[in-house]
N, C-alpha and C positions, 0 to 999 in steps of 0.2 A: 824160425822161419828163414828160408835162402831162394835163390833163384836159380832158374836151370834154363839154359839156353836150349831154344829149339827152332827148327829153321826159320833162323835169322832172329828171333825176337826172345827174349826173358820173359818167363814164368816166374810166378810168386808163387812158391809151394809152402806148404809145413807135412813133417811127419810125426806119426803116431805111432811105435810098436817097434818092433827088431826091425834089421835090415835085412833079416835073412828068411823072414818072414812070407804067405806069400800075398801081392800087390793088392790091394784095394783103392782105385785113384777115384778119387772125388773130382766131379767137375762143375766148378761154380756156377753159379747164378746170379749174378755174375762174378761178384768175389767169392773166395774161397769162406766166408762168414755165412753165407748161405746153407751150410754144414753146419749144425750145430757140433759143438769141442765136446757134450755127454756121449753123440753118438760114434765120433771118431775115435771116443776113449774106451767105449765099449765095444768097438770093433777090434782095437789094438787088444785088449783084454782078450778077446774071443781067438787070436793067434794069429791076427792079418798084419802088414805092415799098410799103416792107410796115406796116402798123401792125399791133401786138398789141395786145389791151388787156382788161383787168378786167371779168369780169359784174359784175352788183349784186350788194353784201355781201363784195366782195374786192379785195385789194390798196389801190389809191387809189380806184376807186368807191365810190359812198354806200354808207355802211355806216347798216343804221339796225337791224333787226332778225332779222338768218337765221334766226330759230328762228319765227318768223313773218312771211313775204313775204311783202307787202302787192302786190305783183305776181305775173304769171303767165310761165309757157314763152313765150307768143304777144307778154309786153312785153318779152320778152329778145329776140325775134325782128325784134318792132318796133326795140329800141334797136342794131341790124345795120346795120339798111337805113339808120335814120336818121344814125348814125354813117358812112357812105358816102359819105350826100349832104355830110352837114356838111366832109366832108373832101373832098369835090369828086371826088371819085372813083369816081363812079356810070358807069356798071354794074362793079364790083368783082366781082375773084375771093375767094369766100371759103371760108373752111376752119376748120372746126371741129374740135378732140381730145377725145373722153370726153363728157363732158356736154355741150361747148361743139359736138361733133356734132350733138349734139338740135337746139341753139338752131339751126345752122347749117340744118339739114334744113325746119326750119320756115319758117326765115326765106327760102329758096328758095321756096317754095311760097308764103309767101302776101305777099312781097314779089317778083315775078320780074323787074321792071322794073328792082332796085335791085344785078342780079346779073350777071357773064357768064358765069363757072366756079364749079365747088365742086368743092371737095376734103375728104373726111369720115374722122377717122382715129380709129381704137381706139370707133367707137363703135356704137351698136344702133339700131334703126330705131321701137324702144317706149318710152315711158319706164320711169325706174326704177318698180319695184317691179314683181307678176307678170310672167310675159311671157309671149311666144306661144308656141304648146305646136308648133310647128315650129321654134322657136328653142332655141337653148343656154343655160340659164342661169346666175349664178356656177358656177364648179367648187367645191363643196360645202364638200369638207375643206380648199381653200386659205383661202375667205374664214373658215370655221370657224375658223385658224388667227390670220387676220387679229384679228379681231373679240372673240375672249377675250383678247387684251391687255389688260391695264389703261391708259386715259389718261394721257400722260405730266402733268406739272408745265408747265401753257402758259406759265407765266413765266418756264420757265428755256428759252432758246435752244438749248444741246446736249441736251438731253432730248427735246427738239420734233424734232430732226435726228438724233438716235440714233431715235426712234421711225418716223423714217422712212424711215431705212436699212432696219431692223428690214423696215419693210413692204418695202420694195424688191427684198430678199430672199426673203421667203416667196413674193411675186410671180413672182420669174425677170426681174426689172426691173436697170437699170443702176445701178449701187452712187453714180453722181451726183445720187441723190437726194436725200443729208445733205446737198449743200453747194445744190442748189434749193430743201430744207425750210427750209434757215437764211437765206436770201433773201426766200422767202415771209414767214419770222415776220419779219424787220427791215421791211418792207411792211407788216405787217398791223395794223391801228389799233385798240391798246390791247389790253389782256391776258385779255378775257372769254372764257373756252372756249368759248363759242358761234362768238364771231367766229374764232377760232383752228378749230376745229372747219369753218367755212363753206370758209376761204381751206385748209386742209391736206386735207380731206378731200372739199370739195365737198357736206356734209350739206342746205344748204339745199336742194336738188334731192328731198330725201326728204320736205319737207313744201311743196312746188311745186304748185301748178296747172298739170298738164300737158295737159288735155282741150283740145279732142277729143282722138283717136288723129286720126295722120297717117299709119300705115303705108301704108294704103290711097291715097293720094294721090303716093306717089312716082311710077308711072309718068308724073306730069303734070310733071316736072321734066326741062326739055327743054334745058339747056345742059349743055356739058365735064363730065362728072363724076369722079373720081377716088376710088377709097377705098382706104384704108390698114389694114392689120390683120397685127398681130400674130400668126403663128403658133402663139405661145404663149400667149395672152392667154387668163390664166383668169378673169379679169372680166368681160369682154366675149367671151367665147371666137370664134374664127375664122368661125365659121356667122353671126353677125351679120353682119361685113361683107359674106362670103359673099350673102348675102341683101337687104341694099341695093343691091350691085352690079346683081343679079338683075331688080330691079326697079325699078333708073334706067334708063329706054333709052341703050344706047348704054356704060354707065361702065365704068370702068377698074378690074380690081381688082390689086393690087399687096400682094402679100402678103409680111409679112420675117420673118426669123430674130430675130422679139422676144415681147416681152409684151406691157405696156400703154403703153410710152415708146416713142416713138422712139430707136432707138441711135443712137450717135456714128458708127459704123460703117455708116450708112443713110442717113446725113441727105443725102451727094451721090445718091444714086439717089432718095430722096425729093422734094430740090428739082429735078432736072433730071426729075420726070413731073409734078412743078405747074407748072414754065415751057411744058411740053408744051402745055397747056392753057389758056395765056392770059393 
């Protein structure tokens, strides 16, 4: 793992495969753990060179404030493309999980020069908070469930990874979640609930600059498209991706017997429909 500077702030990357390989960049959700390491290993195997890497506020990215971004959606989009060039691997295939969809979709759009493919998995075509009233949103009593937990102890490591087993469950998500949540907290820089709150749950997206809307703009996204969804995904329910597909000309939709992770169980029919693509 290293960092790569891009305007103005550090990236936490890792790579997978030759350098000479061509780009597969992964864009977390919010850390680069969001990735599972089977399917980056199977992509490198397949002849990509993959990187994953940290939004801002997670894992080894700058971390300075999640509880208040001083950046927007569109500088997450920007730090895509520019993380591309910087790694010499323009026009890159890229792929975004959950939130790192958002960033990904955006970053299509208003970077297309700096892209060949995308692949969008477990994620919505709005951002968080309301959404579209053709849309599915949370399944009510899951997140209900979610949500009255009380916060665990961010300083204690198995509390942080009981707490996310806990979610993993209620989800319908895969029970390797404790041993990603206790990875994530050994990554995550110092013990402020906030910052633990940013990298475990992804929070800073709820006090994001996400304007304009982009839904209306997917039709202008004219490479490979690929989306991934969950059949069971009561966060982002099955209709989201449903509905980006809808409206990429041309995309792929690939739907699995999951939730909001990718299973272990998926990951070869998952990497062999991104190799599909470029």
């Amino acid at each position: 793992m290293s960092t790569v500077h891009v305007n103005g702030t550090a990236l936490g990357i890792e790579s997978f495969g030759g350098d000479d390989a061509p780009l597969v960049l992964l864009v977390g959700g919010t850390t680069m753990l969001s990735w599972p390491d089977a399917l980056c290993e199977r992509l490198a195997a397949g002849g990509r060179r993959v990187v994953r890497y940290d939004l801002r506020d997670s894992g080894q990215s700058t971390t300075t404030d999640p509880e208040a971004p001083a950046y927007t959606l569109r500088d997450l989009a920007a730090d895509a493309a520019a993380l591309a060039e910087a790694l010499g691997g323009r026009p890159a295939h890229l792929a975004g999980i959950g939130v790192g969809g958002m960033v990904a979709q955006v970053a299509a759009l208003d970077h297309p020069d700096s892209f060949s493919a995308l692949t969008l998995v477990g994620t919505r075509p709005v951002a968080p908070g309301p959404t579209d009233d053709d849309l599915p949103d949370h399944h009510r009593a899951t997140t209900s469930r979610l949500f009255a937990r009380a916060m665990p102890d961010w300083t204690d490591r198995e509390a942080v990874a009981e707490f996310a087993a806990t979610s993993a469950e209620i989800l319908g998500d895969d029970p390797a979640a404790r041993t990603t949540a206790a990875h994530i907290w050994d990554r995550t820089p110092g013990t402020a609930p906030a910052v633990h709150l940013a990298n475990q749950l992804g929070t800073v997206f709820s006090r994001l600059d996400c304007t304009p809307r982009w839904r209306e703009r997917l039709p202008g996204i004219d490479v490979p498209t690929l989306v991934v969804h969950g059949r069971r995904d009561p966060f982002f329910p099955v209709g989201n991706g449903e509905a980006i597909a809808r409206e990429i000309p041309g995309a792929r939709l690939l739907v699995l017997d999951a939730a909001t992770r990718i299973p272990g169980a998926a990951i070869a029919e998952v990497t062999e429909a991104m190799l599909t693509l470029g």
